[in-house]
Structure formats: structure tokens, C-alpha cells
N, C-alpha and C positions, 0 to 999 in steps of 0.2 A: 398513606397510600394514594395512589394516581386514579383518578378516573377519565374516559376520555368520554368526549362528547361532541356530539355533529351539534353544530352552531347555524343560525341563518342570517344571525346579524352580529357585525363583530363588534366585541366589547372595547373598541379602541382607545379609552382611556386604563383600562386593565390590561391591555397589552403593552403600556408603556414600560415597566418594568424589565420585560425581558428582549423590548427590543432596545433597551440602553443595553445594557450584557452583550446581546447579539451583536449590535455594533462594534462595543468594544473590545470582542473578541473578531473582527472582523469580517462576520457575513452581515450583507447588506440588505438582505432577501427580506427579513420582517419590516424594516423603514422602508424598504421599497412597498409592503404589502399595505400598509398604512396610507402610504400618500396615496396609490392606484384606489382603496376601499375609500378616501375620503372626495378623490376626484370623481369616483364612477365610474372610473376606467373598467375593473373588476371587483365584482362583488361577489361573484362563484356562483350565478345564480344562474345559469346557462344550464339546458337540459343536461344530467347525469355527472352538472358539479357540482364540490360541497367542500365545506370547512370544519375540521375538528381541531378541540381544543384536549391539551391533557390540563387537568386542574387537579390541584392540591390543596384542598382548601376554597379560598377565595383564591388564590393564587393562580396565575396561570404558569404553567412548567413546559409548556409545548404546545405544539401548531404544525396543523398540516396540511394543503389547500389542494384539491382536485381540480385541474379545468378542462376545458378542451384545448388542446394542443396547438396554441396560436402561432405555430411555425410552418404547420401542416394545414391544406385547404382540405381536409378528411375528419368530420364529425366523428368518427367513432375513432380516433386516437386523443386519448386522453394523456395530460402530464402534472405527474407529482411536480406540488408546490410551494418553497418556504419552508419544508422541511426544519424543524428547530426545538431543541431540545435543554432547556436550562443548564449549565454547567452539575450545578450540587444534584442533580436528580439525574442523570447518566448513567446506563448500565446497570437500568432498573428493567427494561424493556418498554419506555414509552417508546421513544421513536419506534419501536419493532410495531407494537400494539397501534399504532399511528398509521401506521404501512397497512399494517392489513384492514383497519377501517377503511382506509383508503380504496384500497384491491377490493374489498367487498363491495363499496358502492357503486364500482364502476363496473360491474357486472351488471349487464344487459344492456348499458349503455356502451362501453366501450370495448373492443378489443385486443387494443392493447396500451398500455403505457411506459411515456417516457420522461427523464428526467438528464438534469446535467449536472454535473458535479467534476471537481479538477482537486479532490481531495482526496489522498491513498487509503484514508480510514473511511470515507464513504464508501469506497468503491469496496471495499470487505462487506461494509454492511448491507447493502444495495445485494450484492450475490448471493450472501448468507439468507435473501428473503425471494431468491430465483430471479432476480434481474439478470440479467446475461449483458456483457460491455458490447457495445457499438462503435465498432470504429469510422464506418463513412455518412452519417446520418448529418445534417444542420442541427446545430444547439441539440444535441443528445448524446449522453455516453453509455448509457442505459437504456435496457428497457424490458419488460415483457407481456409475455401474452398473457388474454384475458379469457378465461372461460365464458362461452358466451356465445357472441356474437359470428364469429369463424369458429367456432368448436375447437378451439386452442387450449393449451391444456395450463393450470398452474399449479405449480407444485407446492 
């Protein structure tokens, strides 16, 4: 069984594992995450972001990264990030349980969130958890509101 867990420092030699997978299933998003957490670039440590891990064991099976919405000059829009999910562990409900730690923490920090994704099976999942699609937004194809801040509601 999965647990997940809010991190503050990432295990990046323990992440090597499933960002070989992720690569070579081709999202780039954990090797990306790796090199940004080793440069400095981002470490999620910014007011109302954060890093969760799903673990199995010692093992890590997932990952999922909160920050502030670096496409947008508006502190209270936050975006899902690195979303990633081990292949054999799939349609167990980590990524679901992932989301909503996520959506949790960004309450009272953020109003609303977004993410991008140009894949038909995200974009079921991303709804299935009340994202609503965006069609005229920069770098977003999703996104929703957050209870909170605007008194937006989440379903």
C-alpha cells in the first residue's frame, strides 16, 4: 500500500528510479525536476508551495509539486507540477490522492490552479478531480478554483 507524503527536501538520489521510467516512457517533467531542485532554480519552497511524494516502501511510486504559477505575475494562482505516477502502481488512486494533497495545501494560499497537459488520458483525469479545460490561457489547459481566497467553490 501507497502512502503519500509532503517532503521539504527531495530525496534525489531516490528519485532516480522512476525518473529513468518517466523518461523512458517519455515525460520529461521529473528530469526536468531534478536538474531545477539541483540548480536552485526551484525547490518549492516559495509561500503555499510544496512537494509530495507517494512511497511504497523505500520506493518512490509518485510525485507531485505545488508552486506558484511562474507564467502568471499573480501570487495567489498556483500550478500542479511534475505530476508522475510509476507505471505498475496505476489505477490504484495515487495520482487521485496526489491531487488532492495538493488542492488541500493550497488552500488559503491560492485561489485557484493550473496545469498543462496535451495528453487525452490526463485530460479525463484532471476533470474527473473538477478541473475544468482552458482554452485561451498561456501554458494552461486546466484548471480550477480554490476555496478560499475568492470564496470559489471546489467540488
Amino acid at each position: 500500500m501507497s502512502t503519500i507524503e509532503r517532503i521539504k527536501l527531495l530525496p534525489i538520489e531516490r528519485l532516480d528510479p522512476i525518473v529513468v521510467e518517466a523518461v523512458a516512457s517519455g515525460f520529461r517533467g521529473l528530469s526536468r525536476l531534478q536538474t531545477e531542485w539541483r540548480s536552485g532554480q526551484n525547490r518549492f519552497d516559495q509561500p503555499g508551495e510544496a512537494i509530495f511524494i507517494a512511497n511504497d516502501g523505500d520506493r518512490i511510486v509518485g510525485f507531485c509539486g505545488l508552486n506558484r504559477d511562474p507564467y502568471l505575475g499573480d501570487s495567489t494562482v498556483g500550478r500542479v507540477r511534475h505530476l508522475y505516477v510509476a507505471v505498475d502502481h496505476r489505477r490504484r488512486g495515487i495520482g487521485s490522492e496526489l491531487i488532492r494533497a495538493t488542492i488541500t495545501t493550497s488552500k488559503g494560499h491560492f485561489s485557484r490552479l493550473r496545469l498543462r497537459t496535451d495528453r487525452p488520458d490526463a485530460d479525463a483525469f484532471y476533470r474527473s478531480l473538477g478541473f475544468a479545460p482552458v482554452q485561451s490561457e498561456h501554458a494552461c489547459t486546466h484548471h480550477v478554483l480554490i476555496d478560499g481566497l475568492e470564496g470559489s467553490v471546489l467540488h
